[in-house]
KETIVEX-106409 format. One record per residue (C-alpha): x, y, z negated; residue number from 1. Coordinates in Angstrom, 1 decimal. Example, Ala and Ser with C-alpha at 12.3 -4.5 7.8 and 13.67 -1.06 7.14 Angstrom:
// KETIVEX-106409
<node u="12.3" v="-4.5" w="-7.8" resi="1"/>
<node u="13.7" v="-1.1" w="-7.1" resi="2"/>
// end
This chain:
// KETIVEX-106409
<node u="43.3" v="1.8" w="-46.3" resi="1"/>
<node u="43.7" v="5.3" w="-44.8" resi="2"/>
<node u="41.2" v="8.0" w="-44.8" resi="3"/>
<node u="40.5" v="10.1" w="-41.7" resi="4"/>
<node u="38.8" v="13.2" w="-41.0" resi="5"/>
<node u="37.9" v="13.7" w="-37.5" resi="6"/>
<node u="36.9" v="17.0" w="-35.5" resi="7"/>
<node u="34.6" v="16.6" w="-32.5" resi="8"/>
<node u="33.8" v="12.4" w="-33.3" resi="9"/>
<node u="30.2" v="12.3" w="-31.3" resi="10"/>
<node u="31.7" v="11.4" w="-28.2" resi="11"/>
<node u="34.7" v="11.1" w="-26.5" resi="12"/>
<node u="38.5" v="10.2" w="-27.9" resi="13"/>
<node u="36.9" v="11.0" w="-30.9" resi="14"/>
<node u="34.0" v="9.1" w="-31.4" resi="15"/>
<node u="36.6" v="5.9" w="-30.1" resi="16"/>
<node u="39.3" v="6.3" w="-32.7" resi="17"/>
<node u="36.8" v="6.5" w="-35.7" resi="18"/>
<node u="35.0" v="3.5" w="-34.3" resi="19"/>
<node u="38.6" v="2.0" w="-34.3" resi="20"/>
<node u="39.6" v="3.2" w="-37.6" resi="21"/>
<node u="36.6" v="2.2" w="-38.9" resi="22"/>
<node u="36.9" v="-1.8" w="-37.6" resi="23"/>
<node u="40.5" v="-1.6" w="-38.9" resi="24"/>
<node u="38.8" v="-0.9" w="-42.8" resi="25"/>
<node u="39.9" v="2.7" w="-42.8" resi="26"/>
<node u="37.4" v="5.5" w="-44.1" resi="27"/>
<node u="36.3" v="7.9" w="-41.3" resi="28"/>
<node u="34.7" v="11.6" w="-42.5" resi="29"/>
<node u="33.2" v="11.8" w="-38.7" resi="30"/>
<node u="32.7" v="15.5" w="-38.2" resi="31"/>
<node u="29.8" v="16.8" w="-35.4" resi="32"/>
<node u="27.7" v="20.4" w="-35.0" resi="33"/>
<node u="25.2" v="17.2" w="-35.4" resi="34"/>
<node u="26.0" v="14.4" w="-37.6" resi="35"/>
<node u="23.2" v="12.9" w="-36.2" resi="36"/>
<node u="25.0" v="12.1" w="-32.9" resi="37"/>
<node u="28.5" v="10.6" w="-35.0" resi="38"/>
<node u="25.6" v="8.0" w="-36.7" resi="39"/>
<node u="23.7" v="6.8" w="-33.0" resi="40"/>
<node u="27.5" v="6.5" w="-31.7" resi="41"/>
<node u="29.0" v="4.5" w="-34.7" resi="42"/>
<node u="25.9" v="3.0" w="-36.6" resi="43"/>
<node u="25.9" v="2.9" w="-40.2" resi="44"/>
<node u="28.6" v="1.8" w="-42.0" resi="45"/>
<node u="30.2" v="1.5" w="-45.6" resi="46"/>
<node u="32.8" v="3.2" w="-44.5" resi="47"/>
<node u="31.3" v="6.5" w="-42.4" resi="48"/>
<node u="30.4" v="9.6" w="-43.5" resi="49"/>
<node u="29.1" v="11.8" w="-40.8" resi="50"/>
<node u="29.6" v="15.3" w="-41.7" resi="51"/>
<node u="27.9" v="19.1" w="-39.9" resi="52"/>
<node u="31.1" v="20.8" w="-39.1" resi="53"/>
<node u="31.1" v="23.6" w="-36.8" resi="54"/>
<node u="34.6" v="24.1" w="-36.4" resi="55"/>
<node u="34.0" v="28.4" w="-36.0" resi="56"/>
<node u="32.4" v="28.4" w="-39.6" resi="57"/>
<node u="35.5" v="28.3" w="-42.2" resi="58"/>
<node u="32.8" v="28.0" w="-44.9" resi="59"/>
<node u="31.9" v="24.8" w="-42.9" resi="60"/>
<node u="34.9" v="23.7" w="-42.5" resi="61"/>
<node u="35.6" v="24.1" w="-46.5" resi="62"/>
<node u="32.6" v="22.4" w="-47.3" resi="63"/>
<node u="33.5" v="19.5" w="-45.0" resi="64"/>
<node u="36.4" v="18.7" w="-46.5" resi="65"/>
<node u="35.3" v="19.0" w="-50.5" resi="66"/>
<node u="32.3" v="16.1" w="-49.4" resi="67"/>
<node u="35.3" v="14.1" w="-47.7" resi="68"/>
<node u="37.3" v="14.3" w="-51.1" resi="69"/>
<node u="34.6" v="14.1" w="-53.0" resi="70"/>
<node u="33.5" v="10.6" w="-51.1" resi="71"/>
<node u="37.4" v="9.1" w="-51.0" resi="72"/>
<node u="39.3" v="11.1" w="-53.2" resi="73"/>
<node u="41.5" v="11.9" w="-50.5" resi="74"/>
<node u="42.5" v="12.8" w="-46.9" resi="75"/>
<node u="45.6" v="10.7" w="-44.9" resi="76"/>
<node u="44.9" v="11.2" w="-41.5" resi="77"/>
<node u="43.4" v="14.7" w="-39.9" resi="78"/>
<node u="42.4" v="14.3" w="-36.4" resi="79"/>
<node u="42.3" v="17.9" w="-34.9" resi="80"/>
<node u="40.5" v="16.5" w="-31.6" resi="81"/>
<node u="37.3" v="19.3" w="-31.3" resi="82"/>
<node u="37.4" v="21.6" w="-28.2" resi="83"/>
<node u="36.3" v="22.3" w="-24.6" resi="84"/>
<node u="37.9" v="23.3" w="-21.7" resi="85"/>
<node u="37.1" v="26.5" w="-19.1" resi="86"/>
<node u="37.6" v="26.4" w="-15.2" resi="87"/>
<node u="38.4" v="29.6" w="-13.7" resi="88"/>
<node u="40.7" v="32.1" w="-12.6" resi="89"/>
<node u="42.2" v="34.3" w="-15.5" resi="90"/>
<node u="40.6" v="37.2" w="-14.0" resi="91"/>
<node u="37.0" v="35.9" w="-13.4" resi="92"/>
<node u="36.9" v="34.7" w="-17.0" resi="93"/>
<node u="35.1" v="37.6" w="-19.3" resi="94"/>
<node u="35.6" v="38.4" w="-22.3" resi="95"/>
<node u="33.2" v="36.6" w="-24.1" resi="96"/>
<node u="34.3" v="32.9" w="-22.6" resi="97"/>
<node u="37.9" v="33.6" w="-23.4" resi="98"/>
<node u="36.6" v="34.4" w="-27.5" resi="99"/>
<node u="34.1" v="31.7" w="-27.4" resi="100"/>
<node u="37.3" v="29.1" w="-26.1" resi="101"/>
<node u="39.5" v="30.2" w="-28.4" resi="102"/>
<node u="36.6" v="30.4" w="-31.6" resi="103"/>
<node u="36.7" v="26.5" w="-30.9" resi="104"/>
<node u="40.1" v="26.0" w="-29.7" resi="105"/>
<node u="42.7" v="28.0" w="-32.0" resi="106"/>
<node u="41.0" v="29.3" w="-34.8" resi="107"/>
<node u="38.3" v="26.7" w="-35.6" resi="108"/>
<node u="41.8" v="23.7" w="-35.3" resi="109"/>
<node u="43.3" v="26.4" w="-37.4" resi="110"/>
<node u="40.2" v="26.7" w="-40.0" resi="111"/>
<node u="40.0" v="23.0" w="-40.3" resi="112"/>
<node u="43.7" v="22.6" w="-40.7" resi="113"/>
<node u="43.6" v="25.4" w="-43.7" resi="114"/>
<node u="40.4" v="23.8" w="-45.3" resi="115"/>
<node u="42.7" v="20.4" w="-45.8" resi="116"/>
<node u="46.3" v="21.3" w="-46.4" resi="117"/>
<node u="45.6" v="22.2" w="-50.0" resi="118"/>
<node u="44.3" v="18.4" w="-51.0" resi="119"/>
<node u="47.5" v="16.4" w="-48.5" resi="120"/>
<node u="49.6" v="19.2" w="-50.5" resi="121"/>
<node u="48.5" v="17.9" w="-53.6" resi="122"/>
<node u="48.9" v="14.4" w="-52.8" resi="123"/>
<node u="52.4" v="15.0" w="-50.8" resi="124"/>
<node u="51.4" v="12.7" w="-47.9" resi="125"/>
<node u="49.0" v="13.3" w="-44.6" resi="126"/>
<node u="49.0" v="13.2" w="-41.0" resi="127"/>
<node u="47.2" v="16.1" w="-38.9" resi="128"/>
<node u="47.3" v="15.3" w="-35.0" resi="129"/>
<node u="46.6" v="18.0" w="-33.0" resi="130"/>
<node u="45.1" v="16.9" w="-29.7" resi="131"/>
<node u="46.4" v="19.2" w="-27.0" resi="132"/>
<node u="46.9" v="18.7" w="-23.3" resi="133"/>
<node u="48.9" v="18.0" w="-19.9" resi="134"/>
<node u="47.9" v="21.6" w="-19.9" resi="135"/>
<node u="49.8" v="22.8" w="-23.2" resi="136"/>
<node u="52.6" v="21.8" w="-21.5" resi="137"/>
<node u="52.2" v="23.5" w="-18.4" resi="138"/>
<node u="49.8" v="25.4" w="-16.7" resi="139"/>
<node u="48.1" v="25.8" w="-13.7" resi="140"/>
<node u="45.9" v="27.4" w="-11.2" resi="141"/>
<node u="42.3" v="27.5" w="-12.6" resi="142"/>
<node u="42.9" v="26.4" w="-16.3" resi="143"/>
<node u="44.9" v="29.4" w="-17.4" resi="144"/>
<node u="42.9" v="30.5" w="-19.9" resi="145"/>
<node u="42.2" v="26.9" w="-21.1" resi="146"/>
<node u="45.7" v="26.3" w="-21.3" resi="147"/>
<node u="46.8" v="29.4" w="-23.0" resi="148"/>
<node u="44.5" v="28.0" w="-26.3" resi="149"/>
<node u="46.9" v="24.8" w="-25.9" resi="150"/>
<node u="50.1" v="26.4" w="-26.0" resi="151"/>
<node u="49.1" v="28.0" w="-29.2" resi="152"/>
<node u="48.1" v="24.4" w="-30.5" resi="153"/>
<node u="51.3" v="23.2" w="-29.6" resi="154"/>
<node u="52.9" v="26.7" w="-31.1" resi="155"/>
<node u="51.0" v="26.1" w="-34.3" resi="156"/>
<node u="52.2" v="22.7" w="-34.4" resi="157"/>
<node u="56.3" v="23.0" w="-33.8" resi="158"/>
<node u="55.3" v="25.2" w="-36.9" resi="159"/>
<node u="53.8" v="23.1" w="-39.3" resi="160"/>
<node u="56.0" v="20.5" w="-38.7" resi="161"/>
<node u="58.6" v="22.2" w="-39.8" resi="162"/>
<node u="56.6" v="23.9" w="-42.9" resi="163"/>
<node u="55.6" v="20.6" w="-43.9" resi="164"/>
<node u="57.7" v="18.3" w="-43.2" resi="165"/>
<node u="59.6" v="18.9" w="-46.6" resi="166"/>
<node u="56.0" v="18.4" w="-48.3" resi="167"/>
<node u="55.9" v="14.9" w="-46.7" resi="168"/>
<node u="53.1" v="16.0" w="-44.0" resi="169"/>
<node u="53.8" v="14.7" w="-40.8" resi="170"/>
<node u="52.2" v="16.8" w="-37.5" resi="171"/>
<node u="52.2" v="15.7" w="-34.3" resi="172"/>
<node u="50.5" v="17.4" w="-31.1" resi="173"/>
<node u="49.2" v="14.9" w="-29.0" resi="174"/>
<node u="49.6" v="15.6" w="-25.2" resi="175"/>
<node u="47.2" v="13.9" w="-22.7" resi="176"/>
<node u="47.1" v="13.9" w="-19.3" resi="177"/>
<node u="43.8" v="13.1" w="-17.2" resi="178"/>
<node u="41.7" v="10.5" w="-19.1" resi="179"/>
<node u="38.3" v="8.7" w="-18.2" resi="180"/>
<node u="36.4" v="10.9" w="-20.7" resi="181"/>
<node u="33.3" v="13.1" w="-20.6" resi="182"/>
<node u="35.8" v="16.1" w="-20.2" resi="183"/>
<node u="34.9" v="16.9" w="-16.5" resi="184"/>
<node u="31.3" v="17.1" w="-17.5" resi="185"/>
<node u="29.5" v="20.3" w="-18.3" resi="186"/>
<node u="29.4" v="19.2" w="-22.0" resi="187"/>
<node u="32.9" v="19.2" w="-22.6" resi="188"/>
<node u="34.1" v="22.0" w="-19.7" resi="189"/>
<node u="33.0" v="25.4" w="-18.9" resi="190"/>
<node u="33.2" v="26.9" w="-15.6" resi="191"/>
<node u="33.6" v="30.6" w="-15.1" resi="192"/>
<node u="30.1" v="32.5" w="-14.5" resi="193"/>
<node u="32.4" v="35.0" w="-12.3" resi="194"/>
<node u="33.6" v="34.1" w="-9.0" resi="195"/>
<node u="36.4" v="35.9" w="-7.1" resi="196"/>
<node u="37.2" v="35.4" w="-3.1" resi="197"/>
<node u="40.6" v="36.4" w="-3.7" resi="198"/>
<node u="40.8" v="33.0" w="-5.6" resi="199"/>
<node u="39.6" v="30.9" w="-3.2" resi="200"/>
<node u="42.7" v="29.0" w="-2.5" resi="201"/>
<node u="44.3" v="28.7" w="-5.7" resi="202"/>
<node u="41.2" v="28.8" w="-8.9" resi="203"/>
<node u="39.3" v="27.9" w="-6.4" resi="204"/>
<node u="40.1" v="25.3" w="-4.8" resi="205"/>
<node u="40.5" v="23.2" w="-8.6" resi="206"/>
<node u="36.9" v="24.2" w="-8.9" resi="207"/>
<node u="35.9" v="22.2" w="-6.1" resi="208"/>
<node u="37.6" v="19.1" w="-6.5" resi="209"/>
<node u="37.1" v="19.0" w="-10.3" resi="210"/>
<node u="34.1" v="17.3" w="-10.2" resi="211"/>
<node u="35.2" v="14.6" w="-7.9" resi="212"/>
<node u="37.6" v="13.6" w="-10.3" resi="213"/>
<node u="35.8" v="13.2" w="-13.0" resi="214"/>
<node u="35.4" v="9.7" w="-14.1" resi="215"/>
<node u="38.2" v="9.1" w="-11.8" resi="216"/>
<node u="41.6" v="10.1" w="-14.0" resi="217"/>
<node u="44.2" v="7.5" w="-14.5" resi="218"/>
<node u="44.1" v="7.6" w="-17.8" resi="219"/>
<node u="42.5" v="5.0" w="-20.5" resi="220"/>
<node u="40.7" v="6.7" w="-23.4" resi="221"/>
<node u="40.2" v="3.2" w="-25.0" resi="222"/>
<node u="44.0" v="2.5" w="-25.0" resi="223"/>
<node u="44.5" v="6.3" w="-26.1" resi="224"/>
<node u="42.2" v="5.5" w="-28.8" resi="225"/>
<node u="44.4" v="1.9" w="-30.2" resi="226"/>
<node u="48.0" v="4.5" w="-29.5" resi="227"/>
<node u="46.7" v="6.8" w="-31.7" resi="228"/>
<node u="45.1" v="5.1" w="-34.4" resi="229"/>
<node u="48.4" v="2.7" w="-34.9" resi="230"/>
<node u="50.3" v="5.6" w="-34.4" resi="231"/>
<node u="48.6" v="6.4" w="-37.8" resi="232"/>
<node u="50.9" v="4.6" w="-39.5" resi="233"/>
<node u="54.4" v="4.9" w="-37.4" resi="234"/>
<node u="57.4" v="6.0" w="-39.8" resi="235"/>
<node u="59.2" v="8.8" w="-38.5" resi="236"/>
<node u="56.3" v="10.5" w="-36.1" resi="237"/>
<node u="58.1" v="12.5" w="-33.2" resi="238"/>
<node u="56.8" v="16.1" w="-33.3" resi="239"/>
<node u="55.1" v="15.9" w="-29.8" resi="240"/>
<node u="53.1" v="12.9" w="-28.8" resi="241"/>
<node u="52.9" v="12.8" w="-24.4" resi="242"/>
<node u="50.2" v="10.1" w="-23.1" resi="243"/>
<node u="49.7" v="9.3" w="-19.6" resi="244"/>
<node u="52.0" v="8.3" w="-16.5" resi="245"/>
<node u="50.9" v="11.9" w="-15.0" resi="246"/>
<node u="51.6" v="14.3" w="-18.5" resi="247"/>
<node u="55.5" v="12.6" w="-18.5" resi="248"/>
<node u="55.6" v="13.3" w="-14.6" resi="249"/>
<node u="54.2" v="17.3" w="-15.3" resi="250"/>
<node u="57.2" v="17.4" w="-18.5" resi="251"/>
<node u="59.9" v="16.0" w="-16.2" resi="252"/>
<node u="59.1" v="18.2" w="-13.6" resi="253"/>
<node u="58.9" v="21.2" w="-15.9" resi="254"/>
<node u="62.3" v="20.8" w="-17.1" resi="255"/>
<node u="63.2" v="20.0" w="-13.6" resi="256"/>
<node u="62.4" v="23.1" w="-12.7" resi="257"/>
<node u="63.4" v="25.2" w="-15.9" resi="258"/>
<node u="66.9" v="23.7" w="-15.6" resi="259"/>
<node u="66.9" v="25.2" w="-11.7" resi="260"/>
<node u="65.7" v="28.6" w="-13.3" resi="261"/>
<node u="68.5" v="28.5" w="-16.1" resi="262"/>
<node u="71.4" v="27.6" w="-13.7" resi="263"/>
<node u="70.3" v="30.3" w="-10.9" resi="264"/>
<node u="70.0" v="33.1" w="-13.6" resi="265"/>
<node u="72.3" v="32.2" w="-16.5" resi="266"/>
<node u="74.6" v="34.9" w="-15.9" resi="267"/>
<node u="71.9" v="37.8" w="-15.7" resi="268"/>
<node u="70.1" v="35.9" w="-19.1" resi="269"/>
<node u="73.2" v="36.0" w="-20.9" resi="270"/>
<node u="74.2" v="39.5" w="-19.7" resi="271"/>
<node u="72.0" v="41.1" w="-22.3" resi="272"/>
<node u="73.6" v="40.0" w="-25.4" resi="273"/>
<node u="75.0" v="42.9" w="-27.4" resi="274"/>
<node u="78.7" v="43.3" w="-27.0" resi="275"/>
<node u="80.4" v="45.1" w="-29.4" resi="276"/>
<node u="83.0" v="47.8" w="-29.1" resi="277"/>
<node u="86.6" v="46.8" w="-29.0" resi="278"/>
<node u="88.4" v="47.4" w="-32.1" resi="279"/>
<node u="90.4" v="50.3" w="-31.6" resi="280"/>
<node u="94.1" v="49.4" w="-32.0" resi="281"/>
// end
């Protein structure tokens, strides 16, 4: 029996991999701004504990995690999964969206991720997946800003896989594409206030056809939900965890195009390499 504590598990992939967890007999620490909405999505159960967690509050977050020790006695699994997305160009976004995004995306992933590495470092075994996106992979017109936060989850978690692997920690950052989720929806995505003419045919135009697509992606959340939560227990956990036909397509295509970029510049990349005087005879 595993024990997870899960960011962001009132609706979406969350709110499906504790309900998962939870009908495979594992313990679930369900973390919500309201708790209230993890209990009228799951129901009560033995096994539950719905926790307040706003991820921008490292007290919170501190807090969180003693009451899921202090129910268990310990943490296996830590699903990083809370965050929200922003539509826009990089200009139009302000300043304020773009601290508000990262509040949630970086540093409250990175305040939760602090609040439970001291109790898996004490037990010398965890899992923390880090739920990123198609979009920390690459990114595009209109969700620049959105997925600059992802890169630095991705960034953070090359990192800690290597700082704890030797503690017996595994991290993985989980990559999906376009799933059948809530993520479309004003509850889970932002849309610039600021609107720039300029933009019309790039930021633009994924502001217009973003909400036809919602509830329309080819991806599963249901048979995300069943990867992840048996992924839970796979030996050996790859760093990087891509989901979806259309997030391999985007990687292939990426490297596609960086090998074109390496072969057409290789001799100017290399150029700059210090080369050091010749050793007078």
């Amino acid at each position: 029996m595993a024990t997870w504590f899960i960011t962001g598990a009132s609706r979406g992939f969350g709110a499906r991999i504790a309900r998962l967890a939870l009908a495979k007999g594992d313990n679930v620490a369900a973390t919500a701004r309201n708790p209230h909405a993890v209990s009228e999505q799951l129901g009560e159960h033995p096994n539950l504990l719905p926790l307040a967690l706003d991820v921008t509050d490292e007290a919170q977050c501190r807090a969180a995690a003693a009451a899921a020790v202090e129910r268990f006695g310990r943490i296996d699994v830590l699903l990083n999964n809370a965050g929200y997305g922003l539509l826009g160009a990089v200009e139009e976004a302000s300043a304020a969206e773009v601290e508000a995004l990262y509040r949630t995306n970086v540093f409250g992933l990175l305040a939760v991720t602090r609040a439970i590495l001291p109790q898996m470092r004490a037990q010398r075994s965890g899992r923390i997946l880090n739920i990123s996106s198609i979009g920390g992979y690459r990114a595009g017109a209109g969700f620049g800003v959105y997925s600059s936060t992802k890169f630095a989850v991705e960034g953070l978690s090359e990192s800690l896989h290597a700082e704890l692997a030797p503690l017996g920690i595994h991290v993985t950052v989980v990559e999906p594409g376009y799933f059948r989720t809530d993520f479309l929806d004003s509850s889970s995505l932002a849309v610039s206030k600021a609107s720039i003419a300029d933009y019309h045919e790039t930021a633009g135009k994924v502001r217009n056809v973003a909400s036809g697509l919602n509830h329309e992606q080819p991806g599963d959340p249901d048979k995300l939900a069943k990867v992840l939560v048996d992924f839970a227990d796979a030996p050996n956990p790859p760093v990087r965890l891509p989901l979806g036909s259309d997030t391999v397509a985007a990687i292939a295509a990426k490297h596609a195009s960086d090998d074109k970029i390496l072969a057409e510049w290789r001799a100017i990349s290399v150029s700059t390499d210090f080369v050091p005087p010749t050793a007078a005879v």
